[in-house]
C-alpha positions in Angstrom: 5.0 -7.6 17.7 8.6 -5.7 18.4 8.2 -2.1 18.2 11.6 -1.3 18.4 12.7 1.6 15.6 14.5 -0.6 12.5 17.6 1.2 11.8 18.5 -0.7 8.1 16.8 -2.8 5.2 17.5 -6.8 6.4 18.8 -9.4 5.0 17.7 -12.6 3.2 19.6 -15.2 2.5 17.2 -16.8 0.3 14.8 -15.1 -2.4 12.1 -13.6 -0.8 9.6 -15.8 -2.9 10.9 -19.1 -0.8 11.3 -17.5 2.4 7.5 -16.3 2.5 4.9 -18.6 1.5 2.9 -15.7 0.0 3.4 -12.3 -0.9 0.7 -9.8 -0.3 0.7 -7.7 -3.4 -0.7 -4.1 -3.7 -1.7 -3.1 -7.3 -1.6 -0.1 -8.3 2.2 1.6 -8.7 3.4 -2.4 -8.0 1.8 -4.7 -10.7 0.6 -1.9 -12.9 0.1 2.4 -13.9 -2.8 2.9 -15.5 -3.7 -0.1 -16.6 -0.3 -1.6 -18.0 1.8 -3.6 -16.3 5.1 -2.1 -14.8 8.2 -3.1 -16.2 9.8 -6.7 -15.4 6.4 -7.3 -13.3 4.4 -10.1 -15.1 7.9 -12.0 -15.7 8.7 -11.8 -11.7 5.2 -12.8 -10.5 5.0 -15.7 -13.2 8.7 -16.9 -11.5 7.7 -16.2 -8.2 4.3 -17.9 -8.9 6.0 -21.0 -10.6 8.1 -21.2 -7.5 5.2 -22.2 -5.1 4.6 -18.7 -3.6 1.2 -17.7 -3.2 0.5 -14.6 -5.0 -2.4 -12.6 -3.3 -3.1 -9.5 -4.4 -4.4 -6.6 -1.6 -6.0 -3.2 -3.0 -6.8 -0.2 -1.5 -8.9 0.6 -4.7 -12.8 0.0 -3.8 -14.0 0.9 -7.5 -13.6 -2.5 -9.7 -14.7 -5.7 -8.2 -12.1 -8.7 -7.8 -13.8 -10.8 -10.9 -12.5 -7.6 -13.0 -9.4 -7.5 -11.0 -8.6 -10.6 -11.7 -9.4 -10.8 -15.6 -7.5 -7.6 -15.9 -4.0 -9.4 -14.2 -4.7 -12.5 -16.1 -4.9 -10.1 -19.5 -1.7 -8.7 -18.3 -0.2 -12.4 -18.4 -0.8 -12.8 -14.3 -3.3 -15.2 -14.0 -5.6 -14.7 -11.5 -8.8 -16.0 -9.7 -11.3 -13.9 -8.2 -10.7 -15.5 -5.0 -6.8 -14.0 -5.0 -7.9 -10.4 -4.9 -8.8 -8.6 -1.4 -10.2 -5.3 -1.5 -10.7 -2.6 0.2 -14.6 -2.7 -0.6 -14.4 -6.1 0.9 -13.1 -4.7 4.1 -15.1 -1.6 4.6 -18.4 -4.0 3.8 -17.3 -6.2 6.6 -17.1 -3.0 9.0 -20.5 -2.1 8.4 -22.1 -5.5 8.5 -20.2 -5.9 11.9 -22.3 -2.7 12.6 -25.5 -3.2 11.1 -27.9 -5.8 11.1 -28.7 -7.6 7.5 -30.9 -5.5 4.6 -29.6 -2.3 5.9 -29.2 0.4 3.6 -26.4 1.9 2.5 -25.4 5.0 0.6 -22.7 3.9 -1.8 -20.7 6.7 -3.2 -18.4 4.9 -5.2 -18.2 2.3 -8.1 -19.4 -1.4 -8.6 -16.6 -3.2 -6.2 -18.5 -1.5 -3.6 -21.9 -2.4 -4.6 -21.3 -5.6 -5.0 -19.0 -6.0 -1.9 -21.8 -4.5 0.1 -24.6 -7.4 -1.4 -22.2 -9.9 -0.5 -22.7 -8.5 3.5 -26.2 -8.7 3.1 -26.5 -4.6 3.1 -28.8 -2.8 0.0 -27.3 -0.4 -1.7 -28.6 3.2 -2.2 -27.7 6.2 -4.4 -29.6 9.0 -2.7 -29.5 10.2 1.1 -33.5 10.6 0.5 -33.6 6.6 0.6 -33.3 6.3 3.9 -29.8 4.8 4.5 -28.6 3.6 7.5 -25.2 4.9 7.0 -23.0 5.9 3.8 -19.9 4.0 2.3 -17.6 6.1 0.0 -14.6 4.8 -1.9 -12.9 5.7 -5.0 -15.3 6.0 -8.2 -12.5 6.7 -10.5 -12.0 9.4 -12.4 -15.2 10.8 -13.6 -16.8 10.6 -10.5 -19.0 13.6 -10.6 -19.3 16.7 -8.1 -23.0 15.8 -6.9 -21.9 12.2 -5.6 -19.7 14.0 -3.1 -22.9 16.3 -2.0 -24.8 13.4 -1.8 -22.6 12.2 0.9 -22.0 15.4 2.6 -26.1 15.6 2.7 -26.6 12.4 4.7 -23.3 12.6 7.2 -24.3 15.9 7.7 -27.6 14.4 9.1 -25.5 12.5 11.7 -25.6 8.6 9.2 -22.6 6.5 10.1 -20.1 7.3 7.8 -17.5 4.4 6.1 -14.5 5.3 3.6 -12.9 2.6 1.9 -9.5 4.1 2.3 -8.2 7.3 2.4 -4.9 6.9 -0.1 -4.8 11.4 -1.1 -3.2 9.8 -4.3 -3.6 7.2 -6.6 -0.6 6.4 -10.2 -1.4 6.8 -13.4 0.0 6.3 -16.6 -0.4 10.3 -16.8 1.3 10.7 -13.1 -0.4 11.3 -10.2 -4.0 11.6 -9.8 -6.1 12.1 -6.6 -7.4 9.3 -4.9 -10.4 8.5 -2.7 -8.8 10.2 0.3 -8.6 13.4 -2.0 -13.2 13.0 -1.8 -12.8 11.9 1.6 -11.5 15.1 2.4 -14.4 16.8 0.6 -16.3 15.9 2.7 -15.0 15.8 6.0 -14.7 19.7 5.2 -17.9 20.0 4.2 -19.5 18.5 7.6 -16.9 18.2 10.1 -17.4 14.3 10.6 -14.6 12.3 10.4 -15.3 8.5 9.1 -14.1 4.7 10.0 -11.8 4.0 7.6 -11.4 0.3 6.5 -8.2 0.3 4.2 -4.5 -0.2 4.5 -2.9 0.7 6.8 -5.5 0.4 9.2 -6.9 -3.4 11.1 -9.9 -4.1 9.2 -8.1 -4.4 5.6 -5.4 -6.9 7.3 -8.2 -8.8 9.0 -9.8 -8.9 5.4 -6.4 -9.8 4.4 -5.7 -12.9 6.5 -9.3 -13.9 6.8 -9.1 -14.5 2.7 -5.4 -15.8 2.2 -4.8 -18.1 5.1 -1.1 -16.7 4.9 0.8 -18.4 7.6 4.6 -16.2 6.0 3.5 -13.4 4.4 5.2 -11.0 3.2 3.5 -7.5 2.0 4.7 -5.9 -1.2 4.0 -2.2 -1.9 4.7 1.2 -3.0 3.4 3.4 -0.4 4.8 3.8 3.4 1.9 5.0 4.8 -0.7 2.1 3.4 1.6 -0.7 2.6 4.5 -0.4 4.4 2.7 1.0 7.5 0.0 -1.9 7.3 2.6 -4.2 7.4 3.8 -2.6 11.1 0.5 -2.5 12.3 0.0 -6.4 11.4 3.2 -7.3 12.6 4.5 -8.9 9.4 7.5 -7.9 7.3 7.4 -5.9 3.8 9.0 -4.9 0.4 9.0 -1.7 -0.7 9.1 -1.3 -4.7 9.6 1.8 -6.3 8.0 1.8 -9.1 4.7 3.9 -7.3 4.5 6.7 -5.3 7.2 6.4 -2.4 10.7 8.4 -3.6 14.3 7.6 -2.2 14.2 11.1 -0.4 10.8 10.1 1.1 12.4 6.4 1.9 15.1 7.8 3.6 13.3 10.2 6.1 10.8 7.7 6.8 9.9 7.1 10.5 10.0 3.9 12.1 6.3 2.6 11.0 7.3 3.5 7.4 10.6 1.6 7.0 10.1 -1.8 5.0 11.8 -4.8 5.9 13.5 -4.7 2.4 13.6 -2.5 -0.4 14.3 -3.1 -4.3 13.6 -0.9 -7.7 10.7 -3.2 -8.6 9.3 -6.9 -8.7 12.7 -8.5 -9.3 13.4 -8.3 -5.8 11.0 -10.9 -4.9 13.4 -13.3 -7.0 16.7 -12.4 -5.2 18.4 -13.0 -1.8 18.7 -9.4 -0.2 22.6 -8.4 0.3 22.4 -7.8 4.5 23.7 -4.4 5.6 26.6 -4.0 8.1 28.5 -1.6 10.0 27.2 1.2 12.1 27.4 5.0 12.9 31.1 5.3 13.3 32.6 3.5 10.8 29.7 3.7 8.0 27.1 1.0 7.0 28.4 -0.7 4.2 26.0 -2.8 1.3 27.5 -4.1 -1.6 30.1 -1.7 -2.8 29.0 1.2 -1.1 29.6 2.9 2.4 26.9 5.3 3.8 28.0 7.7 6.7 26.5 11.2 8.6 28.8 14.0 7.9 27.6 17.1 10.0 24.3 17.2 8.5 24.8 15.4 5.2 24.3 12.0 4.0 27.6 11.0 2.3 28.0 8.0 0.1 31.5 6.4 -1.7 31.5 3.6 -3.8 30.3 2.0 -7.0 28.0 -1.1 -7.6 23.8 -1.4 -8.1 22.1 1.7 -7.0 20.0 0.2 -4.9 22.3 -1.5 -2.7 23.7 2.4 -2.1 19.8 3.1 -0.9 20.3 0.2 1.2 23.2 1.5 3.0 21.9 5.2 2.6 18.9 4.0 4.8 20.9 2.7 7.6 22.7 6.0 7.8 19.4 7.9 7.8 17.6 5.5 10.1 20.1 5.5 12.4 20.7 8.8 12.8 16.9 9.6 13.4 16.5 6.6 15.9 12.8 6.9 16.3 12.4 10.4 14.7 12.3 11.3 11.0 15.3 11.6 9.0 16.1 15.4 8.1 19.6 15.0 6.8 20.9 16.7 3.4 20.5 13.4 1.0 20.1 15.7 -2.9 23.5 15.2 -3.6 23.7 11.5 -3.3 20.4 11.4 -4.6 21.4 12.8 -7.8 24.3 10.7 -8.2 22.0 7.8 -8.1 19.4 8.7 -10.3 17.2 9.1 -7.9 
């Protein structure tokens, strides 16, 4: 894989759903919030879809399993099979049945997509450290989790048990905002014991082998919300990306993102997928110039002129940014420009 820093969005000639034979598609903050689909989401996938792309659909949330997953998209008006959803409870089972031999227990400190995940390896499921596991699994048990689950897990790593985490995502959307995610517990209890655990999830190997074990994809391309589980999953396997904000990831944060956090392409939501991507050009000198904008460094501001779709100004803003920082992290003044956009 090149390693080399990308300094600005590329370009794609053709819509992203015919130049990749199947988009990898995190959920949560990029299909739906809480439980209802995003704006212009379930019209994009169904075009994308009818299109002959592959839609696969990649979760770093362990709780439901993909039967539900799937019936929950196909209420949406995505259909869905089980079979197109790849979890991170799918991953993190695989980790510890590479690990452990078959009918080990397991400490499960999560929901169902993790119980059933683990079966499917062959492991048995346990709720209490006094069961004598063999190691413990955590992953996100949504939101009324309760206190003693945690303890239960800080019981039996602190007895020196393997310990597993689905992911560790510190946040997870909502349709209230922004809720704590299963890194928020992990973090519980790595305080409370001082063990640190092998994490399965995006961004990390194990979710991507999941990931290409399940889909076969021979072009595919990954489409998130998050830089530092989508977008950075994407760098580690080597394959290119779409970042959509309609999640987590702000323009500020897009625009001081380091080189294993820049996407391949970026657009305001699903649409994207459906669209060539207009190619950025220029440079440091002269400005980097996408649609009708032209991004430029000024001292230590970000300065933009022009008029057309916001998000071909991010485009342009990005090449500035990413640029200037060359392998670094962008810290230039961008709240003015920012502001102007909507953003």
């Amino acid at each position: 894989m090149n390693q080399t820093a990308r300094t600005r969005p590329e370009g794609s000639e053709r819509p992203l759903s015919a130049a990749y034979d199947t988009a990898l598609l995190d959920l949560d903050g990029v299909v739906y919030a809480g439980g209802e689909a995003i704006a212009h989401a379930v019209e994009s996938l169904g075009t994308a879809r009818d299109g002959g792309m592959h839609l696969a659909y990649v979760t770093n949330n362990a709780a439901r399993t993909p039967e539900t997953v799937a019936g929950h998209l196909t209420e949406l008006g995505v259909p869905a099979e089980p079979s197109d959803v790849i979890t991170s409870a799918q991953a993190v089972a695989r980790l510890i049945a590479d690990q452990l031999p078959a009918g080990s227990r397991v400490l499960v400190i999560g929901a169902e997509g993790l119980r059933v995940a683990l079966r499917e390896r062959g492991l048995v499921p346990v709720d209490s450290a006094d069961d004598d596991p063999a190691a413990v699994a955590q992953g996100y048990g949504g939101p009324d989790m309760p206190w003693s689950r945690l303890a239960e897990a800080s019981y039996a790593v602190a007895r020196g048990l393997p310990w597993f985490a689905s992911n560790t995502d510190l946040t997870i959307p909502s349709a209230r905002g922004i809720a704590p995610g299963n890194g928020a517990a992990v973090q519980v209890v790595r305080i409370a014991t001082g063990a640190e655990p092998q994490v399965a999830g995006k961004p990390l190997p194990p979710m991507h082998r999941e990931t290409v074990l399940r889909t076969g994809a021979e072009r595919p391309l990954v489409v998130g919300d998050r830089l530092d589980t989508d977008i950075e999953g994407a760098y580690v396997g080597g394959v290119d990306s779409l970042l959509v904000l309609t999640g987590v990831t702000t323009a500020a944060q897009l625009l001081a993102a380091e080189p294993r956090f820049r996407p391949t392409y970026v657009a305001e939501d699903l649409r994207g997928l459906l669209v060539a991507q207009p190619a950025v050009s220029g440079d440091s000198a002269e400005g980097f110039v996408c649609g009708g904008w032209t991004a430029v460094v000024r001292g230590d501001a970000l300065v933009l002129e022009g008029e057309g779709e916001r998000v071909d100004a991010l485009r342009a803003l990005c090449a500035a940014a990413w640029s200037s920082a060359g392998e670094g992290s962008c810290g230039l003044d961008a709240g003015k420009v920012l502001a102007r956009l909507g953003w």
